[in-house]
VEXBA-572036 format. One record per residue (C-alpha): residue number from 1; x, y, z. Coordinates in steps of 0.1 Angstrom, whole numbers, plus 5000, padded with zeros to 4 digits. Layout:
BEGIN
+-----+------+-------+------+
|   i | east | north |   up |
+-----+------+-------+------+
| NUM |    X |     Y |    Z |
...
+-----+------+-------+------+
// end
This chain:
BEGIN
+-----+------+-------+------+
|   i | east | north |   up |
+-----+------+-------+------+
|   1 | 6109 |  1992 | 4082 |
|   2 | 6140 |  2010 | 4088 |
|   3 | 6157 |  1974 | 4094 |
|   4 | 6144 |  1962 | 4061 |
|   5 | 6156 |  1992 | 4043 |
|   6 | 6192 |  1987 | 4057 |
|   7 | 6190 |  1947 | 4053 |
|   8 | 6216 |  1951 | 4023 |
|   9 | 6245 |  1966 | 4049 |
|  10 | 6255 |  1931 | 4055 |
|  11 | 6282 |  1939 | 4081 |
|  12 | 6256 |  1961 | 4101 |
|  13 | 6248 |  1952 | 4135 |
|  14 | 6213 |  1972 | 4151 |
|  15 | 6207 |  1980 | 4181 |
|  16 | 6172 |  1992 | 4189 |
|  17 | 6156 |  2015 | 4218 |
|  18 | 6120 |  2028 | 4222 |
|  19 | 6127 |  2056 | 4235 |
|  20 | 6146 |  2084 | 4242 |
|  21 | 6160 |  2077 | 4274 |
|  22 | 6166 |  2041 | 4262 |
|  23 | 6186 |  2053 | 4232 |
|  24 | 6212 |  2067 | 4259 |
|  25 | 6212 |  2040 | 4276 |
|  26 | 6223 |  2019 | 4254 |
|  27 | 6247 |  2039 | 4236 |
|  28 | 6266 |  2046 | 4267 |
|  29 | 6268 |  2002 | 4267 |
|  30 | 6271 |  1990 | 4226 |
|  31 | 6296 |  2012 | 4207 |
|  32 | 6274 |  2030 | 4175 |
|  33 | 6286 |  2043 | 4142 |
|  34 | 6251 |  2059 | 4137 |
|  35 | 6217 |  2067 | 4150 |
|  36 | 6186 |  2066 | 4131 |
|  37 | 6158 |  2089 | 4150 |
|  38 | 6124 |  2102 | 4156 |
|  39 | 6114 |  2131 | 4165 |
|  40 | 6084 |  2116 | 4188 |
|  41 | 6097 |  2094 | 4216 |
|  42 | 6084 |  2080 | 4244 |
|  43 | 6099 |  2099 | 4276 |
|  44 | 6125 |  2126 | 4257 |
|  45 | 6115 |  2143 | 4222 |
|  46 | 6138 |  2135 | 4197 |
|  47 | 6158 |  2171 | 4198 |
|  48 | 6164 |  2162 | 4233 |
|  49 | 6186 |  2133 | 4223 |
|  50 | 6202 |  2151 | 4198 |
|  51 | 6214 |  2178 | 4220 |
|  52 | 6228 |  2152 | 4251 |
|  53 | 6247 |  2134 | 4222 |
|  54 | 6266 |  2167 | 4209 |
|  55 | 6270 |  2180 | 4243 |
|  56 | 6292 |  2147 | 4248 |
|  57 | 6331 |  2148 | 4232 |
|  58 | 6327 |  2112 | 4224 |
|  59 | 6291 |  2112 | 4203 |
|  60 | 6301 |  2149 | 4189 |
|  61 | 6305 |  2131 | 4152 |
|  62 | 6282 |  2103 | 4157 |
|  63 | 6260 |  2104 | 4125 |
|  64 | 6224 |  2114 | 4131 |
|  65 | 6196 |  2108 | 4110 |
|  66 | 6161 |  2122 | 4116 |
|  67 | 6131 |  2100 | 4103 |
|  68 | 6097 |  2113 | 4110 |
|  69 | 6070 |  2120 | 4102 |
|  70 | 6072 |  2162 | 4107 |
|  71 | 6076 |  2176 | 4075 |
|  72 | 6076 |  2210 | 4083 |
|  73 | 6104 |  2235 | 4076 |
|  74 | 6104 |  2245 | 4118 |
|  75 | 6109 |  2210 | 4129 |
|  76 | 6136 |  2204 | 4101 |
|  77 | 6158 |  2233 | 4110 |
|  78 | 6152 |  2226 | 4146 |
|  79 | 6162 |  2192 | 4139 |
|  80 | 6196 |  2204 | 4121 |
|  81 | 6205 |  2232 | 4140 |
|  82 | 6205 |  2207 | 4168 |
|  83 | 6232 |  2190 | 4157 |
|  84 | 6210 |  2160 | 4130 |
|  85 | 6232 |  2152 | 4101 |
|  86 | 6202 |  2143 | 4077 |
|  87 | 6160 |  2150 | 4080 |
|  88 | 6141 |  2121 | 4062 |
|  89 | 6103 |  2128 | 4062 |
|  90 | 6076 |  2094 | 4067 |
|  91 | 6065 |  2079 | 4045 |
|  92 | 6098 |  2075 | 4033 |
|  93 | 6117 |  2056 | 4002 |
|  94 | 6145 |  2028 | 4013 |
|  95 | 6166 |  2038 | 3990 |
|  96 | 6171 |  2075 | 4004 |
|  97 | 6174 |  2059 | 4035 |
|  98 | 6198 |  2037 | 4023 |
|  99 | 6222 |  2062 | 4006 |
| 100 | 6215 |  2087 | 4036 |
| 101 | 6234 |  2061 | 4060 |
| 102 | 6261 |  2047 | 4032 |
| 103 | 6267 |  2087 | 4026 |
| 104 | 6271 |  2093 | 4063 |
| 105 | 6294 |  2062 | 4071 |
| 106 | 6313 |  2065 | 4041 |
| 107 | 6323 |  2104 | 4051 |
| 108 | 6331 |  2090 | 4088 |
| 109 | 6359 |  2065 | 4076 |
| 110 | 6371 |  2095 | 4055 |
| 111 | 6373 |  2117 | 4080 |
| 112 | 6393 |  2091 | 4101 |
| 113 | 6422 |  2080 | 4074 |
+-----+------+-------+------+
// end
């Protein structure tokens, strides 16, 4: 679904993991300009990842976007105050999705110039 939702980013290259321990994995191999989420994983809860990737210099300002299905206010602060960029809630609309990770990328090329 979250593929589908990003099909229009036509130079976008995804790289999935299904879990938590997988997503490090394989962002210490492919080079990422964002992560997409959630907060139930198989093996390490979401905040988990969150926290190894700001506790590295070199994912400090890799965009992170939550999508889950927690909606609650505890979970969504937890989620930012450990470093997320953006909380989507499931079910979700692509297009928030959408401008949530042109938003995002957009800021990082900014911030590079």
């Amino acid at each position: 679904m979250v593929r589908a939702a990003l099909g229009s980013l036509h130079d976008a290259t995804f790289v999935e993991a299904g879990s938590g321990l997988r997503a490090i994995e394989v962002l210490g191999m492919e080079p990422v300009q964002m992560v997409v989420l959630d907060l139930n994983m198989p093996d390490m809860h979401g905040l988990d990842v969150i926290r190894f990737l700001r506790s590295h210099d070199r994912y400090r300002d890799l965009p992170v976007i939550v999508l889950t299905t927690r909606g609650d206010d505890t979970s969504r602060h937890a989620a930012i105050e450990a470093g997320a960029s953006q909380y989507l809630t499931k079910p979700f609309a692509p297009s928030v999705l959408l401008s949530s990770v042109r938003e995002l990328l957009d800021a990082r090329v900014s911030r590079r110039r």
